[in-house]
C-alpha positions in Angstrom: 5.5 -49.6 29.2 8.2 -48.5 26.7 11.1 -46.6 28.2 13.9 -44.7 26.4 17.6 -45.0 27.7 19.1 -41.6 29.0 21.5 -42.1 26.1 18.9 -42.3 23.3 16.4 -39.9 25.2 18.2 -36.4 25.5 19.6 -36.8 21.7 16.0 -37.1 20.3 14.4 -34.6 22.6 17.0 -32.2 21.5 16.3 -32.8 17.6 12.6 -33.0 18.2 13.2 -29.5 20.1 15.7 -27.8 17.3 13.0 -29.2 14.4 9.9 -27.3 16.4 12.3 -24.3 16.4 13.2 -24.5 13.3 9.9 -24.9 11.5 8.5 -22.2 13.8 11.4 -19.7 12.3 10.9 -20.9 8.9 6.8 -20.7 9.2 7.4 -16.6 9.7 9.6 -16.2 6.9 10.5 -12.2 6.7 10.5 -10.8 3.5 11.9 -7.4 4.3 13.2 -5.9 1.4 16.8 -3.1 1.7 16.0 0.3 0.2 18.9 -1.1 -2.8 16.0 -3.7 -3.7 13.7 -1.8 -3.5 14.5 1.1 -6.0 15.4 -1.9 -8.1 12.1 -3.9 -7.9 9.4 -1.1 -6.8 7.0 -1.1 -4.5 3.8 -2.8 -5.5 0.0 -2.6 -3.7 -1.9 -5.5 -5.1 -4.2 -8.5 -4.5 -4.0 -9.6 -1.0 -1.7 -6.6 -0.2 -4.1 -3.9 -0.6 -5.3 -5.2 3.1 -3.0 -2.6 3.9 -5.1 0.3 2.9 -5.7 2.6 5.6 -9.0 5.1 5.6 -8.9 8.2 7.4 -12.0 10.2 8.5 -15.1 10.2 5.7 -13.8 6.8 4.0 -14.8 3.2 4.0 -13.0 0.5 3.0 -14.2 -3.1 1.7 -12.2 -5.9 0.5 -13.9 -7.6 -2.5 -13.0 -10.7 -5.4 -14.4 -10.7 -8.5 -13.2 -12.9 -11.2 -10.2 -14.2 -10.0 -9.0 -10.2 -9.0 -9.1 -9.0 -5.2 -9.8 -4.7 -5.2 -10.8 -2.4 -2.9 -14.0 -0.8 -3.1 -13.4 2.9 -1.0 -16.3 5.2 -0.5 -16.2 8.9 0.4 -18.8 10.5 2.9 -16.9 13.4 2.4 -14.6 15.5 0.5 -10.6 15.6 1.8 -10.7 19.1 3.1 -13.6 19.1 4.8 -13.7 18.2 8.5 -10.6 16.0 9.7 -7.6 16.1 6.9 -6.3 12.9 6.0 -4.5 11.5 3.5 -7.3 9.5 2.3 -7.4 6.0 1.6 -3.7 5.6 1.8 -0.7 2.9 2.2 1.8 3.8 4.6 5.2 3.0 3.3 8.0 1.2 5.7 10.9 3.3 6.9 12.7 1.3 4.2 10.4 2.4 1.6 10.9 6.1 2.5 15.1 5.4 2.5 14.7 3.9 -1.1 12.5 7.1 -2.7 15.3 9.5 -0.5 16.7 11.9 -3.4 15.1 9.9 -6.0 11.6 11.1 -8.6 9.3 8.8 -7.8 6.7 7.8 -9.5 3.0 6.6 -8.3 0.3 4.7 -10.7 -3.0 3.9 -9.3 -5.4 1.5 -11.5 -8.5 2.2 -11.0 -12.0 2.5 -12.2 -15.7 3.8 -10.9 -17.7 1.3 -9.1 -20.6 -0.1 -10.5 -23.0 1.7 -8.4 -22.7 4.8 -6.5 -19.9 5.8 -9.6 -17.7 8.7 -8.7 -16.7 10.6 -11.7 -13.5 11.2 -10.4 -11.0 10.3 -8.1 -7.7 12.3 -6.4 -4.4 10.9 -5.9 -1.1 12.1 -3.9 1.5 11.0 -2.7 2.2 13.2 0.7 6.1 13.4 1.4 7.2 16.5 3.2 6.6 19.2 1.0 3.0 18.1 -0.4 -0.1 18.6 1.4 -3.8 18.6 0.7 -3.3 21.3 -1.6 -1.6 18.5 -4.1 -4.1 16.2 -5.1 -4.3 15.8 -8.5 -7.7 15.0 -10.4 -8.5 12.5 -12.9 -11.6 10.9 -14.9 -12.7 7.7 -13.8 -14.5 5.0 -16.7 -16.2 1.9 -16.5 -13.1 0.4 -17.0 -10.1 -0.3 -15.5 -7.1 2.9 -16.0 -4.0 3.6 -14.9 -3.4 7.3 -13.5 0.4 8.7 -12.9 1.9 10.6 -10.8 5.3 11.7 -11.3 7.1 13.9 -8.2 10.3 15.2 -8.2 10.5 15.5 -3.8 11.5 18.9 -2.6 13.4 17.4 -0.1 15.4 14.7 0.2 14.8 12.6 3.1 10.9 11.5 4.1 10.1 11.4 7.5 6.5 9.8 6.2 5.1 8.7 2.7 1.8 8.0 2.4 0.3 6.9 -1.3 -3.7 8.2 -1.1 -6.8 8.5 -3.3 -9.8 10.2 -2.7 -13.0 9.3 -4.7 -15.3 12.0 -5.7 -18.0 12.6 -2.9 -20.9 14.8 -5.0 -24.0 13.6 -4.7 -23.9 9.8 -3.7 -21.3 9.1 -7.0 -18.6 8.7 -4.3 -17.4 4.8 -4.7 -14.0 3.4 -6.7 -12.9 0.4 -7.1 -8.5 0.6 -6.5 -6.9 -2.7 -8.2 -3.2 -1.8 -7.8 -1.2 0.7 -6.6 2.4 0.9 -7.9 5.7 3.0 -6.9 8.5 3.1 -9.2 12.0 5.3 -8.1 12.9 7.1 -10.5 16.3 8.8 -11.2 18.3 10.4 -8.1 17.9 14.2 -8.0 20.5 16.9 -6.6 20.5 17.1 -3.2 
């Protein structure tokens, strides 16, 4: 049987050791972004990212490919104010996120369209900061095809101890399902604080 010298032994263990270290770091990489490169670059909610939609109460969720494009198909039971409040089907943003929209207009485009069966007609967005609540959803048509709907919010404060970005399809008579592509935040110029 082969045996190693003491002298060769612990210099190899040691690099074998430091490369399982190292590629175990490097497998992980972190791709946290500061709140400086993030009001540069945005904040974008697409393809494999949308896995981080969130449904409250009266929503489902299901993660679809069609065509080469990953989307979210979300279904309402219910409408947002009835029962449990929620912020719909919504993406929580980081406490980095929040410090790069702090004292800045923000704003939110969903693209979206109505699902092939079970089409909502419409769909509600928000974006709940402090200072908007249920009562600011905003409406908008959905098509066949693809759109992009904006929201453009000037914060009334200027810190955010949350942010959540949430739609809510229609929920009248079974036309309740959307199909959510991308979601996309862009900071806007600083306000007076």
């Amino acid at each position: 049987m082969l045996s190693l010298p003491d002298w060769a032994f612990y210099p190899l263990a040691a690099m074998i050791i430091g490369g399982m270290v190292v590629t175990a770091v490097s497998f992980g990489e972190n791709h946290q972004r500061s709140p400086e490169e993030i009001r540069a670059e945005g904040i974008v909610y697409e393809g494999e990212a949308l896995a981080a939609l969130i449904v409250g109460n009266g929503l489902t969720v299901e993660f679809l490919q069609e065509n080469g494009t990953r989307f979210a198909r979300i279904m309402a039971a219910r409408g947002p104010l009835d029962g449990i409040q929620s912020a719909g089907a919504f993406f929580t943003l980081s406490p980095d996120e929040r410090s790069a929209i702090d004292g800045h207009r923000v704003r939110v485009q969903f693209v979206a369209k109505a699902a092939p069966e079970a089409a909502a007609a419409e769909v509600r967005a928000n974006l709940f900061i402090p200072g908007r609540t249920q009562s600011h959803w905003e409406t908008f048509s959905l098509t066949d095809d693809h759109q992009v709907f904006t929201l453009d919010i000037t914060p009334r404060d200027c810190t955010n101890s949350y942010a959540y970005a949430g739609l809510w399809p229609d929920w009248t008579n079974g036309a309740n399902t959307v199909d959510l592509q991308l979601v996309e935040i862009t900071i806007l110029e600083p306000i007076s604080c």
